[in-house]
ROPALO-753623 format. One record per residue: residue in three letters; x, y, z of N, C-alpha, C in turn. Coordinates in steps of 0.05 Angstrom, whole numbers, plus 5000, padded with zeros to 4 digits. Layout:
REM ROPALO-753623
alaXYZXYZXYZ;...
***
This chain:
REM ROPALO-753623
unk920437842042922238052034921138192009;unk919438021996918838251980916938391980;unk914738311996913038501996913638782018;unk916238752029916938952044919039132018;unk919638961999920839131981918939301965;unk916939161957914039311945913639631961;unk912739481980912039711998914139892001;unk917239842008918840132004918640271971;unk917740121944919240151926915840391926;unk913740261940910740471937911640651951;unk912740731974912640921990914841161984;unk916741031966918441181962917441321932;unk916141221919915241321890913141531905;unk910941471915909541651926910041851947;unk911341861962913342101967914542251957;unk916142151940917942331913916242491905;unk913042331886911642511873910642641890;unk908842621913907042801923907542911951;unk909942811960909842891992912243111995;unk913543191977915443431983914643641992;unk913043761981910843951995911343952033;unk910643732039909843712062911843802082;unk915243722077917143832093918244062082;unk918044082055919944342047918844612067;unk915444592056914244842063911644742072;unk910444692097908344532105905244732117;unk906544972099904445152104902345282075;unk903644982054902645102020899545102024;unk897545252023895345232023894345071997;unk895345031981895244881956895244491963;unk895344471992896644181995893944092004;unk893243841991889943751998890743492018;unk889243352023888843092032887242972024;unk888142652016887942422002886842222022;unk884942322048885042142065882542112056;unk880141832055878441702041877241562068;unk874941632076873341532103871641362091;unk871141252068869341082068870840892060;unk872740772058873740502059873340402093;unk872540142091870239932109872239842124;unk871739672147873139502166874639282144;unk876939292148878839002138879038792159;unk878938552147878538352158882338282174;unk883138422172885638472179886238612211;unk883938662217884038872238884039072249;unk885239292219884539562219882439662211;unk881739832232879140002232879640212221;unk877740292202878240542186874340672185;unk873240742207869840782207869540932184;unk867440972164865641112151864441372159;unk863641252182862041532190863141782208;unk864541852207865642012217866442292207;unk865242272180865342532160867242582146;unk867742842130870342852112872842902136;unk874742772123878142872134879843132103;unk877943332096879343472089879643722109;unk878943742130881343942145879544232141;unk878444222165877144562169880344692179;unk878044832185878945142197880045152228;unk881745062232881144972270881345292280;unk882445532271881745762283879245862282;unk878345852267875145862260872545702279;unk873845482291871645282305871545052289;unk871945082261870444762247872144572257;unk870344452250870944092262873744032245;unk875943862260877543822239876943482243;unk877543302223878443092229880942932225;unk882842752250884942702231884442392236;unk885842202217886541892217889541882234;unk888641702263890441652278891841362265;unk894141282275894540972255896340912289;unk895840742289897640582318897840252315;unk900140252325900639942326899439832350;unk898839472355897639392379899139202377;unk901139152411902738932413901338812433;unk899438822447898838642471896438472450;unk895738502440893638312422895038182393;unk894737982394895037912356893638132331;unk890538002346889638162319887338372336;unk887238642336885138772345882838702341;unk880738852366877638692359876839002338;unk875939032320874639282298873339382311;unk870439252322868739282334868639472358;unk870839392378871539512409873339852398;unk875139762382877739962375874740232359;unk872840122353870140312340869040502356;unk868940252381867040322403870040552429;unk871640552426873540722437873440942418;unk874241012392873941272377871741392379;unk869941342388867441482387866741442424;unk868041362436868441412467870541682462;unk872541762458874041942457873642222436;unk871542132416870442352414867442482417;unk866842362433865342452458865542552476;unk868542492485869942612508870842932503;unk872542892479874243122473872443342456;unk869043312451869243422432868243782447;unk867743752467868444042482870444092492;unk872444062482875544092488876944212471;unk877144072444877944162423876444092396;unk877044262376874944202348875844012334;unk876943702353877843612329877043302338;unk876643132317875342802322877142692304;unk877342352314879042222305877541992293;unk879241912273878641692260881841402265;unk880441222289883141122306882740872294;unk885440742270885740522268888140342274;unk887340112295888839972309890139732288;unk892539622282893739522267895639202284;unk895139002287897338852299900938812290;unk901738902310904438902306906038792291;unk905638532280905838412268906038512232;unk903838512232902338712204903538942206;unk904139152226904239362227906239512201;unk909939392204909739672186909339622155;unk908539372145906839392117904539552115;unk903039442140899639652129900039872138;unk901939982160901940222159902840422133;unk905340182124905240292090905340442073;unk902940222077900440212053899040482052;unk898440502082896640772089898241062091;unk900041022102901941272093902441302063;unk903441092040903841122017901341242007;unk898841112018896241262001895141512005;unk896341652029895341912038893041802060;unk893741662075890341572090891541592124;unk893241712132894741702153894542032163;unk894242172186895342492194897142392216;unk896842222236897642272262898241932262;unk901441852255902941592259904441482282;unk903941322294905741162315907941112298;unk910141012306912840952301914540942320;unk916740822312919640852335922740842324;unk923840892330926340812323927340602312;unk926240362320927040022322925039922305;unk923040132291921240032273921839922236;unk922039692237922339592213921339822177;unk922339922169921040082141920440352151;unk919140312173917140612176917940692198;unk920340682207920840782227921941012230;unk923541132249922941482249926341532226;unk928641322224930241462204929541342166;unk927141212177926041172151924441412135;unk922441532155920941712154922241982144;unk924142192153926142372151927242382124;unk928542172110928242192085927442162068;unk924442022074922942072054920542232045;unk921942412063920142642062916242702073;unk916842442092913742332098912742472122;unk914842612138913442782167913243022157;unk911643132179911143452168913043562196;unk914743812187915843922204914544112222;unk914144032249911944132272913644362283;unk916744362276917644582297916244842305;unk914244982279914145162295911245222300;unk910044942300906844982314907444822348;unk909544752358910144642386910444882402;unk911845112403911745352419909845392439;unk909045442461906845572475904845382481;unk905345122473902344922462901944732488;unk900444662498900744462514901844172512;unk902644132496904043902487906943902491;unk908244182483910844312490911444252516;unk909444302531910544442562909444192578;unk909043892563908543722579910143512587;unk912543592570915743492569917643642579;unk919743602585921943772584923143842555;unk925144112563925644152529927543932516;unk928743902534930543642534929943382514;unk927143292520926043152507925043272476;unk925243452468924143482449927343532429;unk929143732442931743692429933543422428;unk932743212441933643032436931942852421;unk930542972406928742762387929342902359;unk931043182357929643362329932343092312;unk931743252283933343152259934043412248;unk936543422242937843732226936343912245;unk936243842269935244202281932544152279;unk930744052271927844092272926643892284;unk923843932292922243802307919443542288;unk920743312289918143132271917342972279;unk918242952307917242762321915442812353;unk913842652359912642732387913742502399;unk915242512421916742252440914342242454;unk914141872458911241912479914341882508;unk913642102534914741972545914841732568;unk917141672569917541412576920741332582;unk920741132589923941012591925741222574;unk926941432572927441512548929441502545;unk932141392564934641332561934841022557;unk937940942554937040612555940640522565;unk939240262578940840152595940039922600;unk942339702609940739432612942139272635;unk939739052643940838912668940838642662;unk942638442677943138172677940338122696;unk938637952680936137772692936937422704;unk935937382726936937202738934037062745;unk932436872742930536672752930736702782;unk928936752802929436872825929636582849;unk928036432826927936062850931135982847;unk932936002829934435892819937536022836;unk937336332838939036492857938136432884;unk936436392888935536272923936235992926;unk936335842907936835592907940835512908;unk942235632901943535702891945735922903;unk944736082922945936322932947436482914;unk946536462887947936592874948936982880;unk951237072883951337342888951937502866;unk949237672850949537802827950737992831;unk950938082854952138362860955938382857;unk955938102852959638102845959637992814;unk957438052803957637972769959038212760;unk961438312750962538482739962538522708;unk962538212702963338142673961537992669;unk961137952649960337612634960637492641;unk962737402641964937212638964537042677;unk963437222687963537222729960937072733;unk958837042706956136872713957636542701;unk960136452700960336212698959435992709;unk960936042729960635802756957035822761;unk955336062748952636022754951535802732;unk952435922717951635762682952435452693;unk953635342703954835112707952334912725;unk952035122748949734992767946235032747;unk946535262735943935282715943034962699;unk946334852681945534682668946034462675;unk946634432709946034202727942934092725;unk941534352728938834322733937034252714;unk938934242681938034082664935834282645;unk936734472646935534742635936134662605;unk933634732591935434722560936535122548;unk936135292571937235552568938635632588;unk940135632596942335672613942135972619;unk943736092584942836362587941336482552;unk940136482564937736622542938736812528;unk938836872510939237132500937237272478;unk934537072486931537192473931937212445;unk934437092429934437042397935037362383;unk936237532400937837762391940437852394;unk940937982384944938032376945238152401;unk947238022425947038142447948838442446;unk951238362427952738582425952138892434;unk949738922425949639172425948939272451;unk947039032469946439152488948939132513;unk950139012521953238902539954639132532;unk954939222509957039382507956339612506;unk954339702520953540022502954940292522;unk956340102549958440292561960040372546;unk961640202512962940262509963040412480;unk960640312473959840522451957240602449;unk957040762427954240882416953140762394;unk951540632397951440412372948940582360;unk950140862341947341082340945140992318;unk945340712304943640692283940640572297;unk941340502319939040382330938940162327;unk939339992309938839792293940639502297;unk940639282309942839112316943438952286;unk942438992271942638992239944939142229;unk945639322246946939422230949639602255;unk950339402280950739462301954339442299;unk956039442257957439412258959139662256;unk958339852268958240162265957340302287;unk959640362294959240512324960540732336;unk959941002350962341152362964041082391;unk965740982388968440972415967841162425;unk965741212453965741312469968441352482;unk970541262480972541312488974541512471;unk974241512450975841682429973541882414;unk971941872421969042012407968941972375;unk969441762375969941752333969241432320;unk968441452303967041242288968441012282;unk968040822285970240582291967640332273;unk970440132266968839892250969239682278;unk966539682285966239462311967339212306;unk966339052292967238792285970538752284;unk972439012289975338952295976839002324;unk974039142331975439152364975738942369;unk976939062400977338722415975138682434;unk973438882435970938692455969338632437;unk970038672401967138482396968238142395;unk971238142385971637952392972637712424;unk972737912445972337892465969837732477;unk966337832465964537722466963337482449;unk965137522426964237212406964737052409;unk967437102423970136872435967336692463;unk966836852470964836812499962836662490;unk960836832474958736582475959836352461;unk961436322439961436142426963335912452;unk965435972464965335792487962935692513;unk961635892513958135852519956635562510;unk957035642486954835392462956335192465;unk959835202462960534932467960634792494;unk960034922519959434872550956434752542;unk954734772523951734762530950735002550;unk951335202541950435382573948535562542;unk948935602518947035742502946335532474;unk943035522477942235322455942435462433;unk941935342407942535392386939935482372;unk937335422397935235572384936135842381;unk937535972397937436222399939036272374;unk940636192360942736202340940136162318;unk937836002315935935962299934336112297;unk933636232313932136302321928836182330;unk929035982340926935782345926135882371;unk927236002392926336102406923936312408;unk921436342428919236502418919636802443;unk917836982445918137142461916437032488;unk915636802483915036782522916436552522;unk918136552516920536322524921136372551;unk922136682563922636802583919636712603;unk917636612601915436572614915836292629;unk917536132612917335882622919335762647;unk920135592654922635502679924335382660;unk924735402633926735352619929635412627;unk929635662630932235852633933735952647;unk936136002659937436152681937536432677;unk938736472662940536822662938336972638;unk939137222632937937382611939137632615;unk936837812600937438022601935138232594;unk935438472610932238642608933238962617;unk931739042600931939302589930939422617;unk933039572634932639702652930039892653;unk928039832675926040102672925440262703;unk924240512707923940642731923040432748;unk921140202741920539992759920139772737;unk922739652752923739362748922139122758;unk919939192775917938922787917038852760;unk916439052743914139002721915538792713;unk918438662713919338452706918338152714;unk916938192739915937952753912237882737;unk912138102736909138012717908738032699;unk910638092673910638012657912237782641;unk913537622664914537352660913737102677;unk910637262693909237062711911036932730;unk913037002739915136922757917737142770;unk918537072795920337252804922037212796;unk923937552792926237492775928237722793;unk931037642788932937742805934038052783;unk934438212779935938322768937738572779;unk940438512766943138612769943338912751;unk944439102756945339322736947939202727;unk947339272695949339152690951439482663;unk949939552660951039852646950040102663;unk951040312645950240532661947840612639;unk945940802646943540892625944741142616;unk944341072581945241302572942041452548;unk942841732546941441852532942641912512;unk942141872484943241842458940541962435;unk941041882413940741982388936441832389;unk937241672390934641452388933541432416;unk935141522429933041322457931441452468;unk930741752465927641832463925541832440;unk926741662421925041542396925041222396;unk924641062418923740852419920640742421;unk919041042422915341052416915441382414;unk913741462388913941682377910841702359;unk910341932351908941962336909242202318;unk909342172295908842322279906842462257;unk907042732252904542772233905042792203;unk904242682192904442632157905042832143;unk906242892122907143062104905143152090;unk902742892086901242932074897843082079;unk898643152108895943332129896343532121;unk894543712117894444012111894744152135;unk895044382134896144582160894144512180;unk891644562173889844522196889844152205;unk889744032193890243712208893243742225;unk894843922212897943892228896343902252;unk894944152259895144342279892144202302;unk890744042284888843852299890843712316;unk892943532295893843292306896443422329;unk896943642334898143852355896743842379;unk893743912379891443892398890643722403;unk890243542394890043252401891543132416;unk894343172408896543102438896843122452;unk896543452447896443652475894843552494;unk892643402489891043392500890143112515;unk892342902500892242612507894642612530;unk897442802526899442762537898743012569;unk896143072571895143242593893243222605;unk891243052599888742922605889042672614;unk888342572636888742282649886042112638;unk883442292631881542112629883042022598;unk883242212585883542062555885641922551;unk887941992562889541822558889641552561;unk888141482593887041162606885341062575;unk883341232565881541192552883141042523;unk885141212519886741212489887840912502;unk889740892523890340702525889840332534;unk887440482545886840232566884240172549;unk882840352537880040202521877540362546;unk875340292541872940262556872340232576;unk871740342604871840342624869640122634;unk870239962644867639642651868339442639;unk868939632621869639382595873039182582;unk873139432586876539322577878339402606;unk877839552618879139572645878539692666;unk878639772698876739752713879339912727;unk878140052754880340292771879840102793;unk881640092812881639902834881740072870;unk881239912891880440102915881940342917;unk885340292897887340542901887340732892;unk885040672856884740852839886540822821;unk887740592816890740332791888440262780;unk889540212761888040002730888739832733;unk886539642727885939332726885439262694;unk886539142685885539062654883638812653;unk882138832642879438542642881838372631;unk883138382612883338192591881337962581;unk879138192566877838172545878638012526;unk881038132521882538062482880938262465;unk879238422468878938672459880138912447;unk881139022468883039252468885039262494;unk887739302484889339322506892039462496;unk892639672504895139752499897139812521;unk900239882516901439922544901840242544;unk902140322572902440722564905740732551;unk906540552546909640622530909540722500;unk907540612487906640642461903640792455;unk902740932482901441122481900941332485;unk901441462510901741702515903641812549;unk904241932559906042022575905941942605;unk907741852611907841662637906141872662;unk907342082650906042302676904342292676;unk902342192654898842212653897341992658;unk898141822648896841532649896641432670;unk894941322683894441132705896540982712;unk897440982738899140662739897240522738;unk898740192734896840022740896939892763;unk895539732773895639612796897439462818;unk898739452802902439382812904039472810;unk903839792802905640052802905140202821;unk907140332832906540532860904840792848;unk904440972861903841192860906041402854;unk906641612846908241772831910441642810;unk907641452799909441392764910641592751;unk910341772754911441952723913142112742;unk913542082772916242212780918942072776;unk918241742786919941552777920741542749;unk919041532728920541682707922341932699;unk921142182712923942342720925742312724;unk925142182751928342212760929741902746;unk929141732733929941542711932141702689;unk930041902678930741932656932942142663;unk932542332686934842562695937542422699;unk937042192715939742102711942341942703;unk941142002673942941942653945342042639;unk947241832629949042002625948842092590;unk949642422576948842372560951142282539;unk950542182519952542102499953842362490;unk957142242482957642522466956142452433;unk954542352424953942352395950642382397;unk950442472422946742522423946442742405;unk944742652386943542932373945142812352;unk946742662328947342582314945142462297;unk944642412266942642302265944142172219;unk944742032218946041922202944041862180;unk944842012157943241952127944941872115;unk943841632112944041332094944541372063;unk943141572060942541642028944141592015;unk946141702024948941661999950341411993;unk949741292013951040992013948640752016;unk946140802010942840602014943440322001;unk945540271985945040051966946939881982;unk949740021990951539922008951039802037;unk949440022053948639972082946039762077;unk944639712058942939482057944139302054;unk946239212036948038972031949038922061;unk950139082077951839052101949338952121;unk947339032120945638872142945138652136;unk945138562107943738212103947038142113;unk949138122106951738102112951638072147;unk950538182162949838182188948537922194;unk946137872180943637682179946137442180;unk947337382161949737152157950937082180;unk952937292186955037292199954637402236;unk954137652227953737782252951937652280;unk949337572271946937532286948337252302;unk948836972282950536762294952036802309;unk954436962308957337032323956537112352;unk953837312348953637362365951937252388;unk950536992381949036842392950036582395;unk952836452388953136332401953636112387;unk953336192353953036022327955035902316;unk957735992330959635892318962135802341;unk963335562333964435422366966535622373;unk968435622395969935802404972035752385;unk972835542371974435482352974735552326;unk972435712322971935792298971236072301;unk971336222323970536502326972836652311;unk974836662313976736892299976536882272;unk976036642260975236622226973236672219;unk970736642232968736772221968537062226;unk969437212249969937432249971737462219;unk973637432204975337592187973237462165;unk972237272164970237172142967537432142;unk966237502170965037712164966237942153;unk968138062164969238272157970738292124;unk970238122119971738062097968438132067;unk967037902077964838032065962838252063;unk962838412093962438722099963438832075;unk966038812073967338952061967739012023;unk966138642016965638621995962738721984;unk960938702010958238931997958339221999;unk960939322008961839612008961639812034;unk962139602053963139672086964740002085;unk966539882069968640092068966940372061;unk965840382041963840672031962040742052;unk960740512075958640712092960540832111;unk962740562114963740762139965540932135;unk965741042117966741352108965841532110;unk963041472102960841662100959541712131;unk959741482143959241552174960941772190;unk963641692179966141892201965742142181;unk965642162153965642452143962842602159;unk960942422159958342502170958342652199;unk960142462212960442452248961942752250;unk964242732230965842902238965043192226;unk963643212212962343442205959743532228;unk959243392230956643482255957743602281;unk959843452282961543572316962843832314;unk963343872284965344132280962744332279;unk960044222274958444462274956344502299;unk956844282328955344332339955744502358;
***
């Protein structure tokens, strides 16, 4: 915690001083870049090459070469290979460099590390063209917005091929106050979730998901689950389920299950303190009779549970983030798995900012307008995109009799197209059908949208408050809702949370939420 405090207390000092420029007016010809090509490979994993020349930013109408520093996170690897992630930037600008006048300097970061060193490198000026998401710890996209760290792209997207490789849809449902700072990679871009079922276990079992209505209707399964001597009955992967079960019934617009005590009543369209409804206590009441059945372990309350927990024959039930194809659930848990709809998919505030990229405050007009062309050109090009995403062709992955990607798994380079570039472009892979990026269409078309889409909530006035209220979460919230506390004790720790919410100054955000909410609606 503290070196994540360091790092906000650097990023926010260096912002203040030097990055206003960048959103007020992102066309000051007076604005340099601070980006530094000769710092060496870190033993850390980020590649940052030497040779690649200066990143102060030609002329891109002119022809000169621009260069920008890409920064991306890598979740399929621990730690990137330097070496391979070297040997791809200079595969891609090779590719692109009769395309457009512009070369990259691409450093891969493990997820893990990610949003400290990304930082680091945004705080220092060493960043043009940033991965991020919504759900990103520090640096994520309502982190970014006020601190003045994106550059406002609205009005170099017009006409561009990057524009017109989305719907507009997607781009108005990503702006902040009306403007454009984000690039959505697309993808899943609504969200919705389904009850996951072990597929030996429903065959074994006859279990019928298709009459699961409630929670509460996977009992009598949970029962035969922990016959079988499961020590996870039902999983809940060591996160606050709340947010996802219920999101028929609200808009939980912060993104954040940290902070999931704040939400709009889709039913009344107005900002409500969750923790007093009756379905939050409806669901605490639940698991915590759960944990005293043995049907939810207490790793999950500990969080001792890991992310391929879901890999093992530990478990019965779960839960998984609805996608255009749901098989991908079978191979990436090395086993068949049953899954139920269990919400409807909605389109909201964040959920085409769950992988995004942004360009720095601190790029000068011409890097803006590189790192514009550059997209354009990743989110429209199938070679580069495969290339951006998949690595080296022989090497890191291979096209198969259908013309699907095969990944070596090297441990090299490997990324997924969710966190890289646009479903329409990218290769399926080898256990995806053919018209991937239609199935995303019509995914994402048929959603319903929120009434609070396009809402986008600054913290500012209340930062010292809404930080207290998430560790207050950490305590109270995260347990309750995993299962931490017996069914006998659920209504007291609920007023014990709420009680302390209230003593780190509950009361002041969520004022500032409904004055917030209710001002936005009167002006949209």
């Amino acid at each position: 915690m503290k070196i994540k405090k360091l790092l906000a207390l650097i990023l926010a000092g260096t912002m203040t001083a030097t990055l206003l420029v960048g959103c007020g007016d992102n066309s000051s010809d007076g604005q340099s870049s601070s980006n530094n090509n000769e710092t060496q490979q870190s033993d850390a994993g980020t590649t940052t090459p030497s040779d690649t020349g200066s990143t102060d930013g030609g002329s891109a109408a002119s022809g000169d070469l621009v260069t920008i520093n890409v920064t991306r996170a890598t979740f399929n690897l621990a730690t990137p290979d330097s070496a391979q992630v070297q040997k791809v930037q200079d595969a891609i600008n090779e590719y692109i460099k009769d395309k457009i006048n512009v070369q990259i300097v691409l450093s891969d970061i493990g997820s893990g590390e990610y949003p400290d060193k990304a930082n680091l490198a945004l705080a220092g000026g060493e960043v043009n063209l940033l991965w991020t998401a919504s759900w990103e710890s520090t640096i994520g996209t309502n982190d970014l917005v006020p601190a003045n760290a994106v550059y406002d792209i609205t009005d170099l997207l017009p006409g561009t091929p990057l524009y017109e490789s989305m719907d507009a849809g997607q781009w108005e449902a990503t702006k902040y106050n009306g403007r454009n700072y984000y690039i959505p990679v697309y993808k899943d871009n609504v969200e919705g979730y389904d009850l996951m079922a072990r597929q030996e276990l429903v065959d074994k079992y006859g279990w019928d998901l298709s009459s699961v209505k409630t929670l509460a209707d996977i009992e009598p399964m949970l029962a035969d689950a922990k016959s079988e001597g499961l020590k996870y009955p039902f999983l809940t992967q060591k996160t606050a389920m709340f947010y996802r079960w219920y999101i028929d019934s609200f808009d939980f617009f912060t993104a954040d299950a940290t902070s999931n005590w704040v939400a709009v009543d889709r039913a009344t369209d107005t900002v409500v303190d969750v923790v007093l409804t009756d379905e939050y206590k409806e669901f605490c009441t639940l698991m915590g009779k759960w944990a005293d059945a043995g049907y939810i372990s207490e790793d999950d309350a500990t969080k001792v549970t890991t992310d391929t927990t879901t890999q093992s024959q530990d478990w019965a039930f779960s839960w998984w983030t609805d996608l255009p194809v749901n098989d991908e659930a079978n191979s990436r848990y090395g086993q068949d798995v049953a899954l139920q709809s269990f919400t409807g998919r909605w389109a909201h505030s964040t959920s085409a900012l769950g992988s995004c990229y942004c360009v720095t405050a601190v790029s000068t007009p011409e890097q803006a307008q590189a790192c514009i062309d550059f997209m354009g050109l990743l989110y429209t090009d199938s070679k580069l995109a495969d290339m951006y995403t998949f690595g080296i062709e022989g090497e890191d992955f291979n096209y198969d009799a259908n013309g699907h990607v095969e990944q070596t798994d090297n441990g090299k380079y490997n990324h997924s197209m969710w966190e890289s570039a646009s479903a329409t472009i990218v290769t399926p892979m080898y256990n995806q059908p053919d018209g991937f990026g239609d199935l995303y269409k019509d995914f994402n078309g048929g959603a319903t949208t929120s009434s609070a889409a396009g809402f986008r909530f600054d913290k500012t006035p209340v930062d010292a408050q809404y930080t207290a209220c998430q560790k207050v979460f950490d305590e109270y919230g995260f347990p309750l809702e995993n299962g931490g506390y017996p069914e006998s004790e659920v209504a007291g720790a609920i007023e014990a949370y709420q009680a302390a919410l209230d003593e780190a100054g509950y009361q002041d955000v969520l004022a500032e939420f409904s004055s917030q909410y209710d001002a936005w609606k009167a002006n949209k």
